[in-house]
DRENDO-1510 file (C-alpha; in Angstrom, 1 decimal, always signed):
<recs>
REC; n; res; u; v; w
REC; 1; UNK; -66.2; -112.1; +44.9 .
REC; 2; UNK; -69.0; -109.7; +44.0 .
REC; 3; UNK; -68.0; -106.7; +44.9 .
REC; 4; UNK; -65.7; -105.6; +41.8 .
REC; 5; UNK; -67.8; -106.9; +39.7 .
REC; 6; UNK; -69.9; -104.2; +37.6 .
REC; 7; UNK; -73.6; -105.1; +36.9 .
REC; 8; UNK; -76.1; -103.4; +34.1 .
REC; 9; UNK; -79.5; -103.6; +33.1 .
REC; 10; UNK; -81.1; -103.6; +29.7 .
REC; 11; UNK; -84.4; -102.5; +30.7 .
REC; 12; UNK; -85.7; -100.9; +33.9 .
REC; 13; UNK; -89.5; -102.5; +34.1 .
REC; 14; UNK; -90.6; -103.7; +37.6 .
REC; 15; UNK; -88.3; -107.0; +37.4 .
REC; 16; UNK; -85.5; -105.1; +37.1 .
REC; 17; UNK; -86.9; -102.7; +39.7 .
REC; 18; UNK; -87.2; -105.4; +42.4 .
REC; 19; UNK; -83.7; -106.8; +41.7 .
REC; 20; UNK; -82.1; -103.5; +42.2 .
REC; 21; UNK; -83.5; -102.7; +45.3 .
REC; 22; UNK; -82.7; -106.5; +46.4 .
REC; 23; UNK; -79.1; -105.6; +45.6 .
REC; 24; UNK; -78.6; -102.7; +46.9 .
REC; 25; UNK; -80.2; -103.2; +50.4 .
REC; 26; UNK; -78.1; -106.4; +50.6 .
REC; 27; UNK; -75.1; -104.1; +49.5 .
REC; 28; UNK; -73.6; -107.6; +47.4 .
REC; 29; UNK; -72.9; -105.1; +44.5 .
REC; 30; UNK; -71.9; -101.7; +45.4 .
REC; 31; UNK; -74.7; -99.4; +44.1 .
REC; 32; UNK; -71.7; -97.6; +42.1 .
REC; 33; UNK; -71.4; -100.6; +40.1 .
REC; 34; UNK; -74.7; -101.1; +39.3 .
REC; 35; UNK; -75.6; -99.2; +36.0 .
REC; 36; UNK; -78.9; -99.7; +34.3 .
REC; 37; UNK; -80.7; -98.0; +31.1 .
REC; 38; UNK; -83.6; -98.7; +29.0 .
REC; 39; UNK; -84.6; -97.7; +25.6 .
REC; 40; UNK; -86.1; -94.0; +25.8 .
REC; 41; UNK; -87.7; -93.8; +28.8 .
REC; 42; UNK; -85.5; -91.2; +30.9 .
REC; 43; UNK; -88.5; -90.5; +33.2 .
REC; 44; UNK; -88.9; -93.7; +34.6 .
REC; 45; UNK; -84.7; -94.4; +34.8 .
REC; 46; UNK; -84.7; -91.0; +36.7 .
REC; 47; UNK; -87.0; -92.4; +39.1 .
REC; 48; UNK; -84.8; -95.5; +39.6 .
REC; 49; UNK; -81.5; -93.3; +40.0 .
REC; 50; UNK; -83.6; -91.3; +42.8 .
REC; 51; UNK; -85.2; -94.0; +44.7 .
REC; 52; UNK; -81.4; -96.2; +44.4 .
REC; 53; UNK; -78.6; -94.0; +43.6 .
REC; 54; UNK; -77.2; -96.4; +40.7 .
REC; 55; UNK; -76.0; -95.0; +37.6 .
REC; 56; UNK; -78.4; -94.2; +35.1 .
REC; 57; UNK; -77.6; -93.6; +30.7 .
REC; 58; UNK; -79.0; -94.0; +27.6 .
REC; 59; UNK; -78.0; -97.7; +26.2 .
REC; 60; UNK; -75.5; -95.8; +23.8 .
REC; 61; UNK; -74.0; -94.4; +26.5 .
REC; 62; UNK; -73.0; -97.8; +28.2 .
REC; 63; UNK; -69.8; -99.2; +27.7 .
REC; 64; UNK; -70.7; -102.8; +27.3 .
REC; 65; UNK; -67.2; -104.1; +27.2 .
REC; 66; UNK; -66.4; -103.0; +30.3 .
REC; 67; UNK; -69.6; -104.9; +32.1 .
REC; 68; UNK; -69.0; -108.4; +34.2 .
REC; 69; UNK; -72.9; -109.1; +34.4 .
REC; 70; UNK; -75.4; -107.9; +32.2 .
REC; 71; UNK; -78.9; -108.6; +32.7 .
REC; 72; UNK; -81.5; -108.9; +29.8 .
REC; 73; UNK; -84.6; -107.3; +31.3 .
REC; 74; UNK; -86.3; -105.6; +28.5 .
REC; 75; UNK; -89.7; -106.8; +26.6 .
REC; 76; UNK; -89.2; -110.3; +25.0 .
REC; 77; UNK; -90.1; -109.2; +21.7 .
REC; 78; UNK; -87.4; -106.7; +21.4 .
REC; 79; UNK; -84.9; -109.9; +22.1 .
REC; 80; UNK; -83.1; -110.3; +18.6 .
REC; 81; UNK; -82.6; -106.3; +18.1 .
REC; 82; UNK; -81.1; -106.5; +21.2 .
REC; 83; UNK; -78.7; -109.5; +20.8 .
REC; 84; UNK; -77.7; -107.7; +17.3 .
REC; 85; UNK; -76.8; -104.6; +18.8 .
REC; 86; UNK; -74.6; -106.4; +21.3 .
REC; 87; UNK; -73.3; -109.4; +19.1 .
REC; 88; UNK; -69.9; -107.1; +19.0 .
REC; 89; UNK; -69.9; -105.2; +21.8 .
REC; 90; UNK; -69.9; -107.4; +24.6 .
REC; 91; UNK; -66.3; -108.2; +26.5 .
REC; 92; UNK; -65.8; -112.3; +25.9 .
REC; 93; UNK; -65.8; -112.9; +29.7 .
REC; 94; UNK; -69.4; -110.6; +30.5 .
REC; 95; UNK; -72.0; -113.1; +31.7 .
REC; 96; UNK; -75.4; -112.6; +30.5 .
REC; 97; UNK; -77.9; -113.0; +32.4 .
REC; 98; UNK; -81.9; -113.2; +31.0 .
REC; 99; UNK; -85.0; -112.7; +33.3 .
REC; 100; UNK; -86.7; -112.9; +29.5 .
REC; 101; UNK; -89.9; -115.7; +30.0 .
REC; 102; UNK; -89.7; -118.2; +27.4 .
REC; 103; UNK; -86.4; -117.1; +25.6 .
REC; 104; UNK; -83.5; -120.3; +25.6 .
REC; 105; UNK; -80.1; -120.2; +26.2 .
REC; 106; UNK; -80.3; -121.2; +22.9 .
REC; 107; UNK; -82.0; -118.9; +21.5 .
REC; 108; UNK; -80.1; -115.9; +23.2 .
REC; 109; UNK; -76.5; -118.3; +22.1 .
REC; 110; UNK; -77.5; -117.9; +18.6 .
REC; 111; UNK; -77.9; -114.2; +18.8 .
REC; 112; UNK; -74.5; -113.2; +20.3 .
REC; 113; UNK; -70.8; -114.2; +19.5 .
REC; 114; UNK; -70.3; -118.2; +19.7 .
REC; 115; UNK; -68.7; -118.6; +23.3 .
REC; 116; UNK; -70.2; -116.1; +25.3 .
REC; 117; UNK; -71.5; -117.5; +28.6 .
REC; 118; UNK; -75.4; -117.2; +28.8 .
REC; 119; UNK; -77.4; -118.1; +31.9 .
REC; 120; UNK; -81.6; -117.8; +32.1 .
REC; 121; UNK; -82.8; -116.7; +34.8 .
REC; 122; UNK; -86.3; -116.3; +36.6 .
REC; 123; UNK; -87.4; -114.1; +39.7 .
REC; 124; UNK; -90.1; -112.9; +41.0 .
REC; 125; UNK; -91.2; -109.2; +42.1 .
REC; 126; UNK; -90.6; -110.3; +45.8 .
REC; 127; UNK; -86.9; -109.9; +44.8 .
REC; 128; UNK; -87.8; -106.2; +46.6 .
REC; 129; UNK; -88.0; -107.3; +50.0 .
REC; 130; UNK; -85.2; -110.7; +49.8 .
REC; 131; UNK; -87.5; -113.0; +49.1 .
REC; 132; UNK; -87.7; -113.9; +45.7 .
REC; 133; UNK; -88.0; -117.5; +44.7 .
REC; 134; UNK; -85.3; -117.6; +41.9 .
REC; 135; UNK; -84.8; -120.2; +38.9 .
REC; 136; UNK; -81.2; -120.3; +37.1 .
REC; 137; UNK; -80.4; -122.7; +33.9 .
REC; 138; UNK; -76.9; -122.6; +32.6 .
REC; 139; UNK; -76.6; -122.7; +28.9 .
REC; 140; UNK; -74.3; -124.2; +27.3 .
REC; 141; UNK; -71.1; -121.6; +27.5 .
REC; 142; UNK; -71.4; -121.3; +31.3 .
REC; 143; UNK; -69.1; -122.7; +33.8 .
REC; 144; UNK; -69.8; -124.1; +37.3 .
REC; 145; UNK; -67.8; -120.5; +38.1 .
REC; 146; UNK; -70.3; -118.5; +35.8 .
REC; 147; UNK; -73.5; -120.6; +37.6 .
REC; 148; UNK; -71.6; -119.9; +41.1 .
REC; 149; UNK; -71.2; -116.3; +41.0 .
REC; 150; UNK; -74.9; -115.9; +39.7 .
REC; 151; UNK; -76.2; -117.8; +42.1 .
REC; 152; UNK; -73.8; -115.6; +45.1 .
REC; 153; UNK; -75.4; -112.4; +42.9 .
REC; 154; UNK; -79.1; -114.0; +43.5 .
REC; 155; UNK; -79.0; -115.0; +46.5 .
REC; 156; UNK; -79.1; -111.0; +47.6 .
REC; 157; UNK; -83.2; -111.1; +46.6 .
REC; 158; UNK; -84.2; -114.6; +48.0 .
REC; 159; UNK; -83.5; -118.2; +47.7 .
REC; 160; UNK; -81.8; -119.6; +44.5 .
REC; 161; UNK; -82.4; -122.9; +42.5 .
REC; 162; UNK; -80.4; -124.3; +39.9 .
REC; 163; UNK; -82.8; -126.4; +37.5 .
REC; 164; UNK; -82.4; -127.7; +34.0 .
REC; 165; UNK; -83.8; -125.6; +31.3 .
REC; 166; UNK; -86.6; -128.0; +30.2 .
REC; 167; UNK; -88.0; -127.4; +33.6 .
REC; 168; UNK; -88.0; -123.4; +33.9 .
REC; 169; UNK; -91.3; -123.2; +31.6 .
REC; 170; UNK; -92.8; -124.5; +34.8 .
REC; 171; UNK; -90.8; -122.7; +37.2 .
REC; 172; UNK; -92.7; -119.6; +35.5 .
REC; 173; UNK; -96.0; -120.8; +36.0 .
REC; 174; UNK; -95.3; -121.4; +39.9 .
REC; 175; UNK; -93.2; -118.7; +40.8 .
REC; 176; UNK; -92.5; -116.5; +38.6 .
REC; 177; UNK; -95.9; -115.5; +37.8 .
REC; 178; UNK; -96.8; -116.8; +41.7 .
REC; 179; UNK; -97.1; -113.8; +43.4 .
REC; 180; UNK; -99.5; -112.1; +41.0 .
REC; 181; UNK; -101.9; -115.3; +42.3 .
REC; 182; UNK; -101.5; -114.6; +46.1 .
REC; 183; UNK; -102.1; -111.2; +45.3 .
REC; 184; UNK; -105.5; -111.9; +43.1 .
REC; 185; UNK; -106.6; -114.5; +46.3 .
REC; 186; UNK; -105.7; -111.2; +48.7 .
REC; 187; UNK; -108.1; -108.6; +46.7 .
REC; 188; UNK; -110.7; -111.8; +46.9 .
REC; 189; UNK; -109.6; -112.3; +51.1 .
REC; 190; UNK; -110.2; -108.3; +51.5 .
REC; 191; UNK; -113.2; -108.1; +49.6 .
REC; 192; UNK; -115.1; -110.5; +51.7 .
REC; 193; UNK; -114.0; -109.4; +55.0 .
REC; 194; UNK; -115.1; -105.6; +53.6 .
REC; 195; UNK; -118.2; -107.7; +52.6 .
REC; 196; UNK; -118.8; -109.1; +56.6 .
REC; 197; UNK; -117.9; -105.5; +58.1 .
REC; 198; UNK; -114.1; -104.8; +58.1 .
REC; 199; UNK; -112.9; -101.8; +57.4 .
REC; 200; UNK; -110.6; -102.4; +54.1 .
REC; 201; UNK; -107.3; -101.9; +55.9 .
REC; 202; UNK; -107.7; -104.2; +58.8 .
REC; 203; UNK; -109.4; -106.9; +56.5 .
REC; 204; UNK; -105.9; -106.5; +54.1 .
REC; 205; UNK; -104.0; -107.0; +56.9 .
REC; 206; UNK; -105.7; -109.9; +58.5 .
REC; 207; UNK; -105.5; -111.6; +55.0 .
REC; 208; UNK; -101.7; -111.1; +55.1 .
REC; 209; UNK; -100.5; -111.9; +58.1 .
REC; 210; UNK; -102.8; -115.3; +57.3 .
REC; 211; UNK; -100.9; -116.0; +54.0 .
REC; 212; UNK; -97.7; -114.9; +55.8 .
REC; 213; UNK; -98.2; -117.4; +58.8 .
REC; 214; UNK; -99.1; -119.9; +56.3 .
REC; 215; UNK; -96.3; -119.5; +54.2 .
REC; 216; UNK; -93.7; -119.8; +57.3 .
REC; 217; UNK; -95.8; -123.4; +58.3 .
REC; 218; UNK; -94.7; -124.6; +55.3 .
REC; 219; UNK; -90.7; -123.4; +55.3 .
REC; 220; UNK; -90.1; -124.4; +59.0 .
REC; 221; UNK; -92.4; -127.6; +59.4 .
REC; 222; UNK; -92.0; -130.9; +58.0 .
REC; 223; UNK; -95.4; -132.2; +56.9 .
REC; 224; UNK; -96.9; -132.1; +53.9 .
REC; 225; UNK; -99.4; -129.2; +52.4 .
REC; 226; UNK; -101.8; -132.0; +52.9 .
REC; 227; UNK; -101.1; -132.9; +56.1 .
REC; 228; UNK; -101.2; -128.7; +57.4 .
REC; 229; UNK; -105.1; -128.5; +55.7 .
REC; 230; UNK; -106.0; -131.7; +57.9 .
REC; 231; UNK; -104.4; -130.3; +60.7 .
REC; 232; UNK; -106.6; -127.3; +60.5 .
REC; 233; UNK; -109.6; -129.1; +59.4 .
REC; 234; UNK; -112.2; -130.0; +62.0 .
REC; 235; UNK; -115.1; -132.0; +60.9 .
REC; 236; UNK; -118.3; -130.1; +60.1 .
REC; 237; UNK; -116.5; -127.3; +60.9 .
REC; 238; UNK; -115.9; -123.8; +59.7 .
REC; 239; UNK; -112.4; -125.0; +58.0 .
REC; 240; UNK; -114.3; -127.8; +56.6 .
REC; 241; UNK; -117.5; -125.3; +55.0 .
REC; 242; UNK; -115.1; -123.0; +53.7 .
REC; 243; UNK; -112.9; -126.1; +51.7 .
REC; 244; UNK; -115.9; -127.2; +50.1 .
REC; 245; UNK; -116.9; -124.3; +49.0 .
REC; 246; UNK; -113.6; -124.4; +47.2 .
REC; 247; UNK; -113.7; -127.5; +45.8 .
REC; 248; UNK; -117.4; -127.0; +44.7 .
REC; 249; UNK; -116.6; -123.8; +43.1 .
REC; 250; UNK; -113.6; -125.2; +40.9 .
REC; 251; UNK; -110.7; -123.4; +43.5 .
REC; 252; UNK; -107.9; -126.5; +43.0 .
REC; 253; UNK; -108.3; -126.8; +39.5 .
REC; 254; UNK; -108.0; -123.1; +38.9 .
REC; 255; UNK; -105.0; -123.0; +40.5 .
REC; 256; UNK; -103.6; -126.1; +38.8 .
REC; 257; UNK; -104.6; -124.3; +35.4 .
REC; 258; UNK; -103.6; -120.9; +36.0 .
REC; 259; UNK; -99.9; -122.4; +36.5 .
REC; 260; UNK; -100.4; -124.2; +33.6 .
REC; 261; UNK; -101.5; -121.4; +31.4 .
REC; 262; UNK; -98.2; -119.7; +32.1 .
REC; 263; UNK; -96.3; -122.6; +31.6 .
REC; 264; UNK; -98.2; -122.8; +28.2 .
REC; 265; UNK; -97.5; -119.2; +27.1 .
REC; 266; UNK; -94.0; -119.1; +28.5 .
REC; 267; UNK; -93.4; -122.1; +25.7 .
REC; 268; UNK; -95.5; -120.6; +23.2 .
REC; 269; UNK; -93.0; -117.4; +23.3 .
REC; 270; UNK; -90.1; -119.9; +23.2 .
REC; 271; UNK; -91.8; -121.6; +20.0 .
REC; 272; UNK; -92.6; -118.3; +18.2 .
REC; 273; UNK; -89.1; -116.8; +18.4 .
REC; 274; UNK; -87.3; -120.2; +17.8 .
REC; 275; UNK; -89.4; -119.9; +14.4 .
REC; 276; UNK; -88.4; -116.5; +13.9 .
REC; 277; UNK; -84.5; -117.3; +14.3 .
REC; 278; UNK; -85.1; -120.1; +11.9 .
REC; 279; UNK; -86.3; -118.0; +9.5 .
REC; 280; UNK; -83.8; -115.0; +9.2 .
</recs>
């Protein structure tokens, strides 16, 4: 179903990156198809046409008409010039796509032509390697067809979940911004083990494989998160000291808030461009 479709990007940042390289290395698109283009920065789309071979141009260059997917992946600030410059342009049947945190369906409804189908989408970087934990909320143009062939597109860079809207603020704070949390507990992992004597290389990929081995516990058993911690958790033992220490030093509560905070701010962008629209 995919494969004469034609796909762009607005904006080449590392989101867009990661879902490029998903979608080419799963070859759901061909890479022929794929077209993506930023505001001024030819440098970085270079690199992109290099490291892909996909089709690089200037946003004037791009006939928009002519797309079947096109992807919002630019700053969310830069949102309502955007829609503007598109209101006309678009072809009536082009699905759009927005990996934009904290912009609405309704928000990006308002800004194009009425009827265009609109669908808001969250990955994550791990979209690179398949394994992106993906969010999709229809708005309220899109057809089960519309949702079906974006979730067929996503499902190239990981596993795909269709929620309602009012949940995707939340879907941010877990996964979207996820990775950048395993990452931050990794630089704390390595810095320890440099700390007792690793060398930095081994001590990164002991951590890894840890979190990896983890992770897979969790897909391919059934019991709970809870249950897998008392599984591994022997009184008085070295399981045990090191939990403590994380509950003494705050570690489940700055989890819970960190996921919280990015819930926070991805509604807080929602709020300050809803007031925005309301006021032009």
């Amino acid at each position: 179903m995919l494969k004469d479709k034609t796909v762009a990007f607005l904006g080449a940042g590392n989101m867009a990156e990661a879902m490029v390289a998903g979608m080419v290395s799963t070859n759901v698109v061909p890479r022929e198809k794929i077209f993506v283009t930023n505001r001024s920065n030819i440098k970085r789309l270079q690199q992109i046409k290099e490291t892909y071979n996909v089709t690089i141009m200037s946003k004037t260059e791009l006939s928009f008409d002519k797309i079947d997917v096109l992807f919002l992946a630019m700053k969310p600030k830069d949102v309502d010039t955007v829609l503007a410059s598109l209101k006309h342009s678009l072809h009536p049947d082009t699905i759009v796509l927005s990996v934009l945190a904290g912009i609405t369906t309704a928000h990006l409804e308002a800004g194009l032509v009425r009827g265009q189908s609109v669908l808001r989408v969250m990955p994550n970087t791990s979209s690179t390697l398949q394994e992106s934990a993906t969010a999709i909320s229809a708005g309220t143009h899109a057809t089960t067809e519309h949702i079906r062939l974006a979730e067929e597109l996503l499902q190239s860079i990981g596993k795909v979940y269709t929620i309602p809207e009012t949940q995707m603020d939340i879907f941010t704070g877990i996964a979207g911004s996820g990775p950048a949390y395993f990452y931050y507990l990794m630089e704390h992992m390595e810095k320890a083990g440099v700390e007792g004597g690793l060398e930095p290389k081994l001590a990164r990929e002991i951590g890894a494989q840890t979190i990896l081995g983890a992770a897979k516990m969790m897909v391919e058993r059934t019991e709970s998160p809870f249950e897998l911690r008392q599984n591994v958790t022997s009184p008085n033992g070295t399981t045990a000291a090191g939990l403590e220490a994380l509950s003494k030093n705050g570690g489940g509560n700055a989890i819970k808030q960190a996921i919280k905070s990015a819930e926070r701010k991805s509604k807080e962008i929602s709020a300050k461009l809803k007031g925005m629209l309301i006021a032009q």
